[in-house]
N, C-alpha and C positions, 0 to 999 in steps of 0.2 A: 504494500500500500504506500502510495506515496504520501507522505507528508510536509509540513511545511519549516523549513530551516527557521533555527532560530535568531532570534534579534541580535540583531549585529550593526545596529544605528547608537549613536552616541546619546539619544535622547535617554533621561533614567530610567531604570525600570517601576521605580517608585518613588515618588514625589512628595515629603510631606513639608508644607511651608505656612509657618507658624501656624501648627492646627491646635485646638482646643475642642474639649469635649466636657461640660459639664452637666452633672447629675446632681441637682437639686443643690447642697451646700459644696457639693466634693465635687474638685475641680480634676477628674481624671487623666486626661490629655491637658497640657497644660503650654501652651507657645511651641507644640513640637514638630523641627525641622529638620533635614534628613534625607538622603537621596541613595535608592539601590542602583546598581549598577549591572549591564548582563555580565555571566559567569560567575557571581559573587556569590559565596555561602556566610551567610549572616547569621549569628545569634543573636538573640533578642534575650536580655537578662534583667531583669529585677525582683528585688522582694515582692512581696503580694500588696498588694495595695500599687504596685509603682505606676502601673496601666499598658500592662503589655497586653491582657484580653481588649481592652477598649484599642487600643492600637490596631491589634490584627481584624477586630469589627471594621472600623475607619477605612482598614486597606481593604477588607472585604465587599465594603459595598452593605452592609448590616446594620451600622450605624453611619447617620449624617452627621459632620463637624459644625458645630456651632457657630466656627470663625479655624478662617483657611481653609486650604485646599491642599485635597488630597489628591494626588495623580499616577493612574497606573499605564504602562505602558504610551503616555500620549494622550491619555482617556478617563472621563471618569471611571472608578472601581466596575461599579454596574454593568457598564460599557463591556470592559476586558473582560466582565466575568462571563456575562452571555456570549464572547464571541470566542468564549473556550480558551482563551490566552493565561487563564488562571486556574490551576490544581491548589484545592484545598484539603488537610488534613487536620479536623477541631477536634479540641476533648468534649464537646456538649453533642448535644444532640446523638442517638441510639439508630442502629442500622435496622433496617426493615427484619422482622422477625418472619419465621415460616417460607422462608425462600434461602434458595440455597446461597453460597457461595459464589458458583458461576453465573446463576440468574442474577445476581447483582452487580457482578461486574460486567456480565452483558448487557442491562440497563444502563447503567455509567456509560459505556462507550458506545452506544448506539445514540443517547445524550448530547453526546461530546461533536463539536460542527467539525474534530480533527482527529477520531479515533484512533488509539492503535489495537492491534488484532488483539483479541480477547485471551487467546492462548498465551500472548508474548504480556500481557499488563499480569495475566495470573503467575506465572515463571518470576518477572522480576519483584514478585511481591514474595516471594514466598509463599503463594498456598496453592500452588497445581494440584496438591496432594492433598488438602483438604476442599476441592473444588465442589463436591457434591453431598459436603458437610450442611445442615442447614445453621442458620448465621444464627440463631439464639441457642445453639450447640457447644457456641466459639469460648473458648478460655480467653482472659483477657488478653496476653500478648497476641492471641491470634485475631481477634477483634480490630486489633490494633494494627495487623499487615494486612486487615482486609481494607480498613479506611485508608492504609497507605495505595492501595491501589486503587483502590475509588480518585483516588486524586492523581492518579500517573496514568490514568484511563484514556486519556488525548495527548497531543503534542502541544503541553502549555508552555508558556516561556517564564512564566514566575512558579514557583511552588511555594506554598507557606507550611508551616507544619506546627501543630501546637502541642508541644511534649507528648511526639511521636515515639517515643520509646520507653514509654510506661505500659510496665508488664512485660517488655521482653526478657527473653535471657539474653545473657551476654551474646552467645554466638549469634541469635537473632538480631541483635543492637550493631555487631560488626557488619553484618550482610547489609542493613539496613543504611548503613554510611557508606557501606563501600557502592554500594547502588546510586546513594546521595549524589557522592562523589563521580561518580557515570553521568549525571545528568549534570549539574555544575561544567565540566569538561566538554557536555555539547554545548553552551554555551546560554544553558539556565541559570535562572537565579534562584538560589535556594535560602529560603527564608524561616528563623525555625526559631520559638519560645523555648525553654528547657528550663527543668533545675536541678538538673545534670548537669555539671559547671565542670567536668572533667572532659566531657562530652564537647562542650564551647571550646575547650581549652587547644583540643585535638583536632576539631574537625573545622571549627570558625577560620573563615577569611577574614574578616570584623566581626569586631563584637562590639552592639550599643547597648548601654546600660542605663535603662529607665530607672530614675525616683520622682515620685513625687508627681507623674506626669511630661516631667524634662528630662531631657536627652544629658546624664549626666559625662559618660565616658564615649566615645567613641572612636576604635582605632583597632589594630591587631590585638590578640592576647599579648602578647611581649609589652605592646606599648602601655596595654591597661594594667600589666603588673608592673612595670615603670613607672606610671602615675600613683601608682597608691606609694610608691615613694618611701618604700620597709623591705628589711633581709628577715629571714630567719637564719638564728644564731642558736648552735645546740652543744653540748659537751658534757664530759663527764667530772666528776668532781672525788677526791679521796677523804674522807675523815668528815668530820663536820662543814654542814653548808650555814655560807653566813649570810641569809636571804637582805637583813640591813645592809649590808654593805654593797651586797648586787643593786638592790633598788635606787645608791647612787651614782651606777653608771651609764655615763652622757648619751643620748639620743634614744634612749628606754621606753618604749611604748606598750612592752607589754611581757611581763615575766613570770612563767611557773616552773616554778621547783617540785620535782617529784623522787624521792628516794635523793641518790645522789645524780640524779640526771639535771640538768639547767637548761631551758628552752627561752630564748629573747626573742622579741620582735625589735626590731633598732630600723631609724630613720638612718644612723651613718653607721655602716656597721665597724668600717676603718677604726672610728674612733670607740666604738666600745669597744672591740676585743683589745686594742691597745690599752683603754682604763683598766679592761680586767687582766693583764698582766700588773699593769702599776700595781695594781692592791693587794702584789703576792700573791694571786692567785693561778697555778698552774695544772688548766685545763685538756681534759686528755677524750681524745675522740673529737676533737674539733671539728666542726660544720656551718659552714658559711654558705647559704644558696639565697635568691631570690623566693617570692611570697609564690605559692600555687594561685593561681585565677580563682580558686574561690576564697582566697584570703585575700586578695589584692580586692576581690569585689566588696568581701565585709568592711573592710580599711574603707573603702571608697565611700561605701554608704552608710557607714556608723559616723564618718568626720563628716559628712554630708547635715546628720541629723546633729551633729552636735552643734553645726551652726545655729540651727533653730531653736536651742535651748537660751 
């Protein structure tokens, strides 16, 4: 079947410029600005409350923005979405019950204004093998590679996904990216909520980090654990630990002691471990690494809220 090659114009693939979305007192979307690009795999991260659901509504076509504008492909949401140029995968809404497997992915793509062949959407989802399973049979990982294929049912050129890999196993969760990963390379964009933050860490092109409704971080994982601007600092200790005397060394933002193990968080890590020799202290098992993406995220968004104290 022939289908139609993907976007390969400089125009974005998603648009968000200064949009807001308010719900009564709570200001969800809040001035948020923002642009995808084709081939990009995006993570979408924040705490609950930050407005990643409202976001991915706004890009969907589900909800209207109150002020700004949202632009998918060239087009309003609604637009892209009836003209098949959008695969979606949401955590709400439940799959038709008493119908199989295959009769639902053959709905989807008969659906679809740019199908692909019914066999080839069931194969890259993982369930040919449970094809003639009825859908309210499904364990939840498998639930969860049937709505993946509900959304890779056409040849769209955006994919969203909204913590797509709840419930799977691990092996399932690798096939699931490396598949990702397939469509990105033809030259999709792949757009994805998670809070799987190992997940971002691994698979993201960028990563933008909602609070509050504002676009707080956005850039590679490297750069967003650069901006939180912290090492961790680990070793071990012989005899008595003298937690006083750690707690006054310089750029300390955050230290537990457990047995004779020592873990810091330090803004300059140079200059602590140089204080902790100063104060006679000679530590054994030394570790000095940058913050993992989910501690660089918590840094981000706890100084975030400390502002507003």
């Amino acid at each position: 079947m022939t289908t139609t090659a993907p976007v390969t114009t400089t125009t974005p693939v998603v648009g968000f410029d200064r949009v807001s979305k308010t719900y009564g007192d709570v200001r969800a979307v809040d001035g948020l600005t923002f642009a995808l690009h084709p081939g990009e795999t995006v993570a979408l991260l924040g705490p609950n409350g930050a407005g990643k659901s409202t976001t991915l509504d706004l890009l969907l076509g589900l909800k209207r923005a109150d002020t700004g504008t949202v632009r998918v492909l060239g087009d309003g949401p609604r637009e892209a979405i009836v003209a098949g140029r959008v695969g979606a995968m949401l955590q709400s809404g439940g799959l038709m019950d008493e119908v199989t497997v295959r009769e639902l992915v053959r709905l989807a793509c008969a659906l679809h204004p740019r199908p692909h062949p019914v066999t080839d959407v069931l194969a890259r989802a993982g369930v040919t093998q449970i094809a003639d399973r009825k859908v309210n049979k499904l364990s939840g990982g498998q639930a969860q590679r049937v709505r993946f294929a509900l959304a890779t049912a056409g040849d769209s050129d955006l994919i969203v996904l909204d913590e797509p890999t709840t419930g799977m196993d691990v092996t399932t969760r690798q096939a699931f990216w490396a598949t990702m990963r397939e469509q990105a390379a033809q030259g999709r964009t792949v757009l994805f909520a998670t809070h799987y933050l190992e997940e971002a860490d691994a698979i993201a092109d960028r990563v933008l980090v909602l609070h509050r409704g504002r676009l707080l971080a956005d850039g590679t994982a490297a750069e967003i654990k650069a901006k939180a601007g912290a090492r961790r600092i680990s070793f071990d200790l012989e005899g008595p630990v003298d937690r006083a005397a750690l707690d006054t060394l310089p750029a300390l933002s955050a230290l537990d002691v457990s047995g004779q193990t020592v873990r810091i968080r330090s803004t300059d890590a140079d200059a602590t471990v140089h204080a902790l020799y100063g104060l006679g202290v000679y530590p054994r098992n030394l570790e000095v690494a940058g913050l993992g993406l989910e501690q660089a995220f918590l840094t981000l968004t706890a100084a975030e809220e400390a502002k507003r104290v």
